[in-house]
DRENPA-3360 file (N, C-alpha, C; in nm, 2 decimals, always signed):
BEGIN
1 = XXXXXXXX = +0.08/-0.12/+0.00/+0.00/+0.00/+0.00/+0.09/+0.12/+0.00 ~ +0.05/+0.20/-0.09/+0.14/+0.32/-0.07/+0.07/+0.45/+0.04 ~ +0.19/+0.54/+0.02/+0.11/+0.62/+0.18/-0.02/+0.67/+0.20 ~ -0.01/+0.73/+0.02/-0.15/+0.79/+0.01/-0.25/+0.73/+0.00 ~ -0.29/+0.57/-0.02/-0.34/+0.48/+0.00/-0.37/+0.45/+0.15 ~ -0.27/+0.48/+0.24/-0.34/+0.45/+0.39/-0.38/+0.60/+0.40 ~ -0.34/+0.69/+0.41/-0.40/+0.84/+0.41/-0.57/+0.82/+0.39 ~ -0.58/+0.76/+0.25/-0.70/+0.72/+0.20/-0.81/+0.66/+0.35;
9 = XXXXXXXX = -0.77/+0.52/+0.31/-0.80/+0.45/+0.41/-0.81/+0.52/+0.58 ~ -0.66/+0.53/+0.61/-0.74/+0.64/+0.73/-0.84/+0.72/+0.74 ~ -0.87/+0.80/+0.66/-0.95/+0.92/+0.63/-1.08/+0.83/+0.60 ~ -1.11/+0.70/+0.59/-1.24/+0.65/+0.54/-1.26/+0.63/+0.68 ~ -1.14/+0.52/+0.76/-1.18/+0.46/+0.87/-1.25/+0.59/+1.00 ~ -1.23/+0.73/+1.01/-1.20/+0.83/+1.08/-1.32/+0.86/+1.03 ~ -1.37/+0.88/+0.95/-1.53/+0.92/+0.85/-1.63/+0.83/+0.93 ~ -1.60/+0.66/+0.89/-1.68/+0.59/+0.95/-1.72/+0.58/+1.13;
17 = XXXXXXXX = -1.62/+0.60/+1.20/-1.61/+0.63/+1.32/-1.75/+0.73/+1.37 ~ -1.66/+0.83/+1.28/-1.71/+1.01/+1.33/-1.93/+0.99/+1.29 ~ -1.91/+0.93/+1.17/-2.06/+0.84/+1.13/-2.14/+0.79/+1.24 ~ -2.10/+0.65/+1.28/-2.13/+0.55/+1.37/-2.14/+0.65/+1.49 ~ -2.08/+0.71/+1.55/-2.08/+0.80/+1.67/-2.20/+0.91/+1.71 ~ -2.20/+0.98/+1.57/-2.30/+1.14/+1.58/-2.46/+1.08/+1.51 ~ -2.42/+1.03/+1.41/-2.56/+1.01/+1.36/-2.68/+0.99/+1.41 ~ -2.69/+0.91/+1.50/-2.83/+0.91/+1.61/-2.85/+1.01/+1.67;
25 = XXXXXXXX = -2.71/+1.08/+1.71/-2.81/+1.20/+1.80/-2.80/+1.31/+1.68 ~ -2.73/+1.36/+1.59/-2.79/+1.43/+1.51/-2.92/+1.42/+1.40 ~ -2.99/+1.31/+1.39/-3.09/+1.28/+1.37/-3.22/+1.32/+1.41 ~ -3.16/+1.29/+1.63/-3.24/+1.28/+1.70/-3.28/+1.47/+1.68 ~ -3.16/+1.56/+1.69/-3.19/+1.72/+1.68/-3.26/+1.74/+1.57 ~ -3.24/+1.71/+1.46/-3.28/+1.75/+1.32/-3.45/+1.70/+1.36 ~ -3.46/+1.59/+1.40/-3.58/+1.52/+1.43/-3.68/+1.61/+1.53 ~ -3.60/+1.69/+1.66/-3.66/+1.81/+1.76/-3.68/+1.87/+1.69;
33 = XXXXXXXX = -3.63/+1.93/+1.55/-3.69/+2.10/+1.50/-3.76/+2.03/+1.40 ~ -3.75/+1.93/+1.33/-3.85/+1.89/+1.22/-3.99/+1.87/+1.25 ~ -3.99/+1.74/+1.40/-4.13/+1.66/+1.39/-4.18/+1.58/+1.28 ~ -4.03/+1.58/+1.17/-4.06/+1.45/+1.12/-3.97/+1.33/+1.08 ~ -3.92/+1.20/+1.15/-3.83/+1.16/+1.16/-3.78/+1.12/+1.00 ~ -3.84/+1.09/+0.91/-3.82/+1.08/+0.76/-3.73/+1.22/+0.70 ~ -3.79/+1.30/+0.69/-3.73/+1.44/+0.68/-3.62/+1.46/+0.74 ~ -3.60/+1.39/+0.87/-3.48/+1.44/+0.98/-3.37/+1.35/+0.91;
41 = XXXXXXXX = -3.41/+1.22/+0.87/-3.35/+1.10/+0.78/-3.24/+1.11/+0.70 ~ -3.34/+1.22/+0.58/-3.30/+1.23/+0.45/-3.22/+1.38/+0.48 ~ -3.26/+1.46/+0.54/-3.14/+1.56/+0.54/-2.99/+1.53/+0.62 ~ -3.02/+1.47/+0.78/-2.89/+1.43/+0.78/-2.80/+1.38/+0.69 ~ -2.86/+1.23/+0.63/-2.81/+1.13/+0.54/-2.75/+1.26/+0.39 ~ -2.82/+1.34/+0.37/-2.75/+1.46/+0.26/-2.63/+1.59/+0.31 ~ -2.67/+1.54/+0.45/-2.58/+1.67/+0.52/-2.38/+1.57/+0.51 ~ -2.44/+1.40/+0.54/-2.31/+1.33/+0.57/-2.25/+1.32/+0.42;
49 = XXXXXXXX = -2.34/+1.27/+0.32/-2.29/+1.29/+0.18/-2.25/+1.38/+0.14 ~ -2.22/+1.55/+0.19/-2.19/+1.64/+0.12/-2.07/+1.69/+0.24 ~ -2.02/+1.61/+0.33/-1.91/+1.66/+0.48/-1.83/+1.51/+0.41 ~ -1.82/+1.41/+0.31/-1.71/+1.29/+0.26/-1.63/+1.37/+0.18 ~ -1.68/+1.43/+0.07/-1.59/+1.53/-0.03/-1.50/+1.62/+0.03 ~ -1.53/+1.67/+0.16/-1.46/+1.81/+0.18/-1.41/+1.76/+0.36 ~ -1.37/+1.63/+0.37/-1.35/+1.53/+0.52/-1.24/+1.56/+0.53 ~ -1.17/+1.59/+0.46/-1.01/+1.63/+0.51/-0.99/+1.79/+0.59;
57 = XXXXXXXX = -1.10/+1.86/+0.50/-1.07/+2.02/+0.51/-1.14/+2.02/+0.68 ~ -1.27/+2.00/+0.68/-1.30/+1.97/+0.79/-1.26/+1.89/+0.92 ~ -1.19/+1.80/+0.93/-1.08/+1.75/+1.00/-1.00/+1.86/+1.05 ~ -0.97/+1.91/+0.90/-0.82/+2.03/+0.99/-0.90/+2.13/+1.06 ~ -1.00/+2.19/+0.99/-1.06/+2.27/+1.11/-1.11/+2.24/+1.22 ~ -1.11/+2.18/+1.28/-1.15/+2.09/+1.43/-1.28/+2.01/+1.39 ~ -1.39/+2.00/+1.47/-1.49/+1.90/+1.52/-1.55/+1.91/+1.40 ~ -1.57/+1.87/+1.30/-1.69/+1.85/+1.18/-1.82/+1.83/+1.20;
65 = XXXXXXXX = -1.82/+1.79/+1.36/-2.01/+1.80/+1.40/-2.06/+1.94/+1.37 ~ -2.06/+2.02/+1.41/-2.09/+2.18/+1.37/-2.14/+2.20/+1.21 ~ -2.08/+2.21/+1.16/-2.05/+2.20/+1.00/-2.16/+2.10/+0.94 ~ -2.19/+1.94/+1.02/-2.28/+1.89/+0.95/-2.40/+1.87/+0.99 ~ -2.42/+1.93/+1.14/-2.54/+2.00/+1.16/-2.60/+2.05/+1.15 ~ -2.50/+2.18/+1.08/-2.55/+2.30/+1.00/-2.61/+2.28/+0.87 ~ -2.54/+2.17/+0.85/-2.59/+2.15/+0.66/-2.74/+2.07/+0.71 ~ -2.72/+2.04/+0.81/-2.86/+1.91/+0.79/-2.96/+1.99/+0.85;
73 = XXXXXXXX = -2.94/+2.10/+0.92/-3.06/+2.18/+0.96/-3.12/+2.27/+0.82 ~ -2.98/+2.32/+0.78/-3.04/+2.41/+0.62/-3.14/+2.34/+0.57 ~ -3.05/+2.19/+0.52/-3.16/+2.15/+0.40/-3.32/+2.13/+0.46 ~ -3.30/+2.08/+0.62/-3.41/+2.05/+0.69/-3.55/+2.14/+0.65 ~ -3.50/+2.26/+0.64/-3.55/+2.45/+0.64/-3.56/+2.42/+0.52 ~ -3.50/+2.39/+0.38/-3.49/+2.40/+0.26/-3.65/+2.33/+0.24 ~ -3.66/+2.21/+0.30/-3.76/+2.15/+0.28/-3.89/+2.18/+0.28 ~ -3.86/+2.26/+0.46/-3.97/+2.33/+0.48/-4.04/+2.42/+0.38;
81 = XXXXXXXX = -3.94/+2.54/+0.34/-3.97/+2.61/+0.30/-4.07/+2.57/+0.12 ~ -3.96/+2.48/+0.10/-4.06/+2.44/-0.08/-4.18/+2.32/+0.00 ~ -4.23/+2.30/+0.10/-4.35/+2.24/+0.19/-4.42/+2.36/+0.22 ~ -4.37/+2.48/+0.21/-4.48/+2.57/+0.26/-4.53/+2.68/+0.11 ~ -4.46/+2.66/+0.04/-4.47/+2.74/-0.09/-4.54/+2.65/-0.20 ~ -4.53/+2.48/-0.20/-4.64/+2.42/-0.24/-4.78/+2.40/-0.18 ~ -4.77/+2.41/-0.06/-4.92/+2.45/+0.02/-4.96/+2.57/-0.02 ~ -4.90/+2.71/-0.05/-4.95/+2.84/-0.06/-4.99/+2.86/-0.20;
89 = XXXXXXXX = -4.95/+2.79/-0.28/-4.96/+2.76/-0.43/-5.09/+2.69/-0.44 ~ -5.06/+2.55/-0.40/-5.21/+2.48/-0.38/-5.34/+2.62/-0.32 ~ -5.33/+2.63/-0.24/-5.40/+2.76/-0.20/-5.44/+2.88/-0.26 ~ -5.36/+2.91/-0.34/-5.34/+3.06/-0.44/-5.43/+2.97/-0.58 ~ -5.40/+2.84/-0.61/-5.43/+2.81/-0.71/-5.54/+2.73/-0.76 ~ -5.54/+2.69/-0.64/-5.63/+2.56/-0.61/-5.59/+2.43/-0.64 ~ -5.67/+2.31/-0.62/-5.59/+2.20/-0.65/-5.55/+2.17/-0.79 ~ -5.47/+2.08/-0.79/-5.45/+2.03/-0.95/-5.52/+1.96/-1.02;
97 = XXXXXXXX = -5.57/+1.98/-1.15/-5.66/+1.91/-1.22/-5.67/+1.71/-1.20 ~ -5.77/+1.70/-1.16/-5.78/+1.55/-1.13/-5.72/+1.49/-1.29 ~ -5.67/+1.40/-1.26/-5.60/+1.30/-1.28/-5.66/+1.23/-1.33 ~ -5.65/+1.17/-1.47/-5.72/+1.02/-1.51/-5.68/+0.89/-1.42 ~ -5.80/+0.85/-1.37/-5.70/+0.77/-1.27/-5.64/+0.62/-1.39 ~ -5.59/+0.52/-1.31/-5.55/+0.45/-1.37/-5.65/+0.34/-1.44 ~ -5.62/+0.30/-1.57/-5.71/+0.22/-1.64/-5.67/+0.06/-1.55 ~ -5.83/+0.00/-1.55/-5.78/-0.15/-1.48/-5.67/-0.24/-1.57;
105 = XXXXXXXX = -5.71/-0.24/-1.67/-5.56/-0.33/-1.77/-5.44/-0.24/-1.67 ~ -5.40/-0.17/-1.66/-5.30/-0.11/-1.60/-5.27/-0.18/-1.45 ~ -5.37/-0.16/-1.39/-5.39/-0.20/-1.24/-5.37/-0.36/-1.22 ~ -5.41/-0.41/-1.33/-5.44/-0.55/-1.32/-5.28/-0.58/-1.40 ~ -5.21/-0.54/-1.46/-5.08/-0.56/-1.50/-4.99/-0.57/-1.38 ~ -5.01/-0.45/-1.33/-4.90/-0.45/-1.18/-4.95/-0.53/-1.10 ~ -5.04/-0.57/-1.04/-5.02/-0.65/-0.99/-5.06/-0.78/-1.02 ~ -5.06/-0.84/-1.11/-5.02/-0.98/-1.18/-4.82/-0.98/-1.17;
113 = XXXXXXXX = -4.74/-0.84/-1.24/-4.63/-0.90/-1.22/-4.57/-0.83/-1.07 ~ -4.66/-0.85/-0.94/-4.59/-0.87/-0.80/-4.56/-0.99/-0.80 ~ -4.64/-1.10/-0.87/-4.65/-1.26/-0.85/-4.50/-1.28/-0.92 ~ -4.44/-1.22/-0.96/-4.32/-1.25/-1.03/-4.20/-1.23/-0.91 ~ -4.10/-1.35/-0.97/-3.95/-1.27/-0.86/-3.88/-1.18/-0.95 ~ -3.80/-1.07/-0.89/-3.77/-0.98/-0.98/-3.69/-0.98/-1.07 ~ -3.59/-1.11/-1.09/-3.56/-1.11/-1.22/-3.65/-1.13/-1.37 ~ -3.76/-1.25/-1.36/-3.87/-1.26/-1.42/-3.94/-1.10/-1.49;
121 = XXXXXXXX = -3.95/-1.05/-1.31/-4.01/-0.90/-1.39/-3.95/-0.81/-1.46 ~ -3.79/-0.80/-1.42/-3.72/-0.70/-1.49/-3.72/-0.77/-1.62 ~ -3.72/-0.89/-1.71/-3.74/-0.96/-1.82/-3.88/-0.93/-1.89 ~ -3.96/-0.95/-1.81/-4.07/-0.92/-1.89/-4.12/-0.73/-1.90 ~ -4.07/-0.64/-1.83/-4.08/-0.48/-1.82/-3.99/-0.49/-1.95 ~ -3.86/-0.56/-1.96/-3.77/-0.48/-2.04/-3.77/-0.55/-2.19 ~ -3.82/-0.66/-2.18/-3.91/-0.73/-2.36/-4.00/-0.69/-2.36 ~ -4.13/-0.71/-2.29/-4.24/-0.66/-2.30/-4.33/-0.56/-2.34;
129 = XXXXXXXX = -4.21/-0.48/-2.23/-4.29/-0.34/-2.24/-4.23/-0.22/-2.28 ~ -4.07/-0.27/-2.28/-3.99/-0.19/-2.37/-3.95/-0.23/-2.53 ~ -3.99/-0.36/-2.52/-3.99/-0.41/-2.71/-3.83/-0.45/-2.71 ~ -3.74/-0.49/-2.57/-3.59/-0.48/-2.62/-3.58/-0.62/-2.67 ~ -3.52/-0.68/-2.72/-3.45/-0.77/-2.78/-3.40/-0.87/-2.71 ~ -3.46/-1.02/-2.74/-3.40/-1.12/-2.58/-3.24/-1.09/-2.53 ~ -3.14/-1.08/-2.63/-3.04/-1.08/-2.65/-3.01/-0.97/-2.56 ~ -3.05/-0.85/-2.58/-3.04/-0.67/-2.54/-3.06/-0.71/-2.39;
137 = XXXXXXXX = -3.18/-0.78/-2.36/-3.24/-0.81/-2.22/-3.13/-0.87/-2.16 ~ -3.11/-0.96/-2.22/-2.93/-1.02/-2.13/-2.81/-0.98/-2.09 ~ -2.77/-0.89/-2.26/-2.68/-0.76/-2.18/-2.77/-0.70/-2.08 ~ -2.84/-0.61/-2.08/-2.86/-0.57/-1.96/-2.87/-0.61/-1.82 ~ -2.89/-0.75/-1.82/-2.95/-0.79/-1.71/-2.79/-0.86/-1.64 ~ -2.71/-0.85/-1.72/-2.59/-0.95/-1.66/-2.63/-1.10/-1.69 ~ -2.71/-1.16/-1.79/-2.78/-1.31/-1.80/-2.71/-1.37/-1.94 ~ -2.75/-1.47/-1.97/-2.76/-1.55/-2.08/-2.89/-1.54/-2.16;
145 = XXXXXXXX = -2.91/-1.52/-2.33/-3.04/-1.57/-2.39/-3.12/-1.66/-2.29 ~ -3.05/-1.77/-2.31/-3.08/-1.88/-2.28/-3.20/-1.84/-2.10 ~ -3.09/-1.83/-2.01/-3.16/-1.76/-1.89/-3.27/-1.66/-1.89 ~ -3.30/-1.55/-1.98/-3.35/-1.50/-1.99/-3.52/-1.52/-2.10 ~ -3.50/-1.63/-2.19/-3.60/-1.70/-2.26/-3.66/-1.73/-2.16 ~ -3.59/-1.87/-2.05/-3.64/-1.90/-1.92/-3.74/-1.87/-1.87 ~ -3.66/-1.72/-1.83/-3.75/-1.64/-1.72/-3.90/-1.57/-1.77 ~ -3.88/-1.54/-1.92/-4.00/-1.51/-1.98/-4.10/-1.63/-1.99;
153 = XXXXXXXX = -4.05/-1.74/-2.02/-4.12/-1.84/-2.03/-4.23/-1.88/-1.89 ~ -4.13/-1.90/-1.76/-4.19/-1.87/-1.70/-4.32/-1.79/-1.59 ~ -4.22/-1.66/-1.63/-4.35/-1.55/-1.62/-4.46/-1.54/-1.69 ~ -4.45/-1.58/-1.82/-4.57/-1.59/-1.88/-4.67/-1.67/-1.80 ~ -4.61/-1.81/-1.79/-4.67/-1.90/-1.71/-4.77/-1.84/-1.57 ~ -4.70/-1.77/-1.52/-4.76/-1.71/-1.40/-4.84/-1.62/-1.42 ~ -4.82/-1.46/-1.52/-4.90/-1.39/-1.57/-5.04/-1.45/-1.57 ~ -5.02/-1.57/-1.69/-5.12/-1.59/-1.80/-5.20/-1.65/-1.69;
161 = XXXXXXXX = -5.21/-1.72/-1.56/-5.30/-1.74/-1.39/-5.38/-1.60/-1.40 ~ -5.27/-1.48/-1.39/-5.30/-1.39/-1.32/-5.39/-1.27/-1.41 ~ -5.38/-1.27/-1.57/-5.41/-1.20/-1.62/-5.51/-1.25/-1.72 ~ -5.60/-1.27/-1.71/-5.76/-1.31/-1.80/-5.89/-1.23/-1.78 ~ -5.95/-1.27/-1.90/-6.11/-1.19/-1.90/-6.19/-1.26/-1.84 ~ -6.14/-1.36/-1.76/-6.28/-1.42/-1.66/-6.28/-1.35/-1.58 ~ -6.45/-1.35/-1.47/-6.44/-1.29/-1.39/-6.40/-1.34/-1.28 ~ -6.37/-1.44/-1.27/-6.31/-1.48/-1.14/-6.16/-1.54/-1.13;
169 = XXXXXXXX = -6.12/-1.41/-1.15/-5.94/-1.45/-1.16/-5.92/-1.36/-1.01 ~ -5.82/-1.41/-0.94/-5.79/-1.32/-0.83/-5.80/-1.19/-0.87 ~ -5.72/-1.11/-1.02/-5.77/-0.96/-0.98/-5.89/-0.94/-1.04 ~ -5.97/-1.02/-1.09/-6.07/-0.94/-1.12/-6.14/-0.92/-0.97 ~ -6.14/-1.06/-0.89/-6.25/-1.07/-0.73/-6.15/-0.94/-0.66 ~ -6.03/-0.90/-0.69/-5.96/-0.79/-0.62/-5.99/-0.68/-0.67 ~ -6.04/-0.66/-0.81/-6.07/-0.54/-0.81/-6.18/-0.53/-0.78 ~ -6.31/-0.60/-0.81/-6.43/-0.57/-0.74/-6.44/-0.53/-0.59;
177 = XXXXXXXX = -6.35/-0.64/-0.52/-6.37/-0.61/-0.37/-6.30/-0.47/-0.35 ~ -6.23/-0.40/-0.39/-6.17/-0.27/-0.40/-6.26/-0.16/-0.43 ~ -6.36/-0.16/-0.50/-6.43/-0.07/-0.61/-6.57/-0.11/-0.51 ~ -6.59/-0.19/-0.47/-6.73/-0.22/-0.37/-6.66/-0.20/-0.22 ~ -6.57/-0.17/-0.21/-6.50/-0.20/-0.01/-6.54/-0.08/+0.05 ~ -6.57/-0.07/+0.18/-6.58/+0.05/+0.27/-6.51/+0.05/+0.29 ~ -6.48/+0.17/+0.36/-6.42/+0.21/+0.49/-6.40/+0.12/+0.63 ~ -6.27/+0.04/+0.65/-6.30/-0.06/+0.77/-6.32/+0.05/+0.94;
185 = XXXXXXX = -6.39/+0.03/+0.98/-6.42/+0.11/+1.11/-6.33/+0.03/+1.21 ~ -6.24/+0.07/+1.29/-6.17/+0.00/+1.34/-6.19/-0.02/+1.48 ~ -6.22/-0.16/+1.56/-6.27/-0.19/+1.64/-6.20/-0.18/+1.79 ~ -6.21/-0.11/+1.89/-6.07/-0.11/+1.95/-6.16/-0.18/+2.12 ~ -6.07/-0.24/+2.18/-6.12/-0.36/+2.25/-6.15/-0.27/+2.37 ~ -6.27/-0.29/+2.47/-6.29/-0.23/+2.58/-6.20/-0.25/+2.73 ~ -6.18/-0.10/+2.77/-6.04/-0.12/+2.85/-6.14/-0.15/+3.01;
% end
């Protein structure tokens, strides 16, 4: 290993440290001014991704907790702020034009291929429904023709259960029970 190769390595091991150590409780702060631990999540996790690039400079200036506090409360605030300017928009504008919702062929596609394991599905999304070429689907996938004929063959198998004009295929009784279902009132036990 040459030096600047352990330099490297140091400077990872000293990162991962400084990581494992602060993270929870800067979480837990971001988490006190947010009130939402998702949000508090994703900005620390952006504040640590943006304090690896510049881990040396900060090092030399002492404690780096400071520094990525600071970044993870900004973005925190960043958030807020385009969360409160698409509420005042919504409001100034009104809502956004309804949506065609989704056609059932559509509904009933996705989930027929849940029933698939994801190689199957990434095979049949990327023949299927991108038109690519068994061959193309292999390069992509890291597979063989051969493996990848397979997997279509299969899936089809499973689809062709899941996807028919009878009415009593699981999604058709799923989409009816869906399109007929209430509201479950939820029953909570007497204390």
């Amino acid at each position: 290993m040459t030096d600047s190769q352990d330099q490297a390595s140091a400077a990872r091991r000293d990162f991962e440290r400084f990581y494992a150590e602060s993270v929870k409780r800067l979480v837990a702060v971001v988490y006190a001014v947010t009130g939402d631990l998702g949000e508090a999540e994703d900005a620390v996790q952006e504040a640590y991704a943006r304090a690896w690039p510049r881990w040396e400079q900060l090092v030399a200036e002492g404690d780096p907790t400071p520094w990525v506090r600071t970044v993870a409360l900004r973005l925190a605030v960043s958030s807020w702020r385009r969360a409160r300017n698409r509420l005042r928009a919504h409001f100034r504008h009104g809502p956004p034009p309804d949506l065609p919702g989704l056609a059932p062929d559509h509904v009933a596609l996705v989930a027929a291929l849940r029933h698939l394991n994801p190689e199957q599905r990434r095979a049949v999304v990327l023949h299927h429904l991108l038109d690519l070429p068994v061959e193309e689907v292999a390069r992509q996938t890291g597979s063989t023709s051969t493996a990848v004929r397979s997997r279509l063959m299969r899936a089809r198998r499973i689809l062709s259960t899941h996807l028919t004009d009878s009415p009593d295929t699981p999604t058709a009784r799923a989409s009816r029970t869906a399109a007929t279902a209430q509201p479950r009132q939820e029953v909570l036990p007497h204390e």
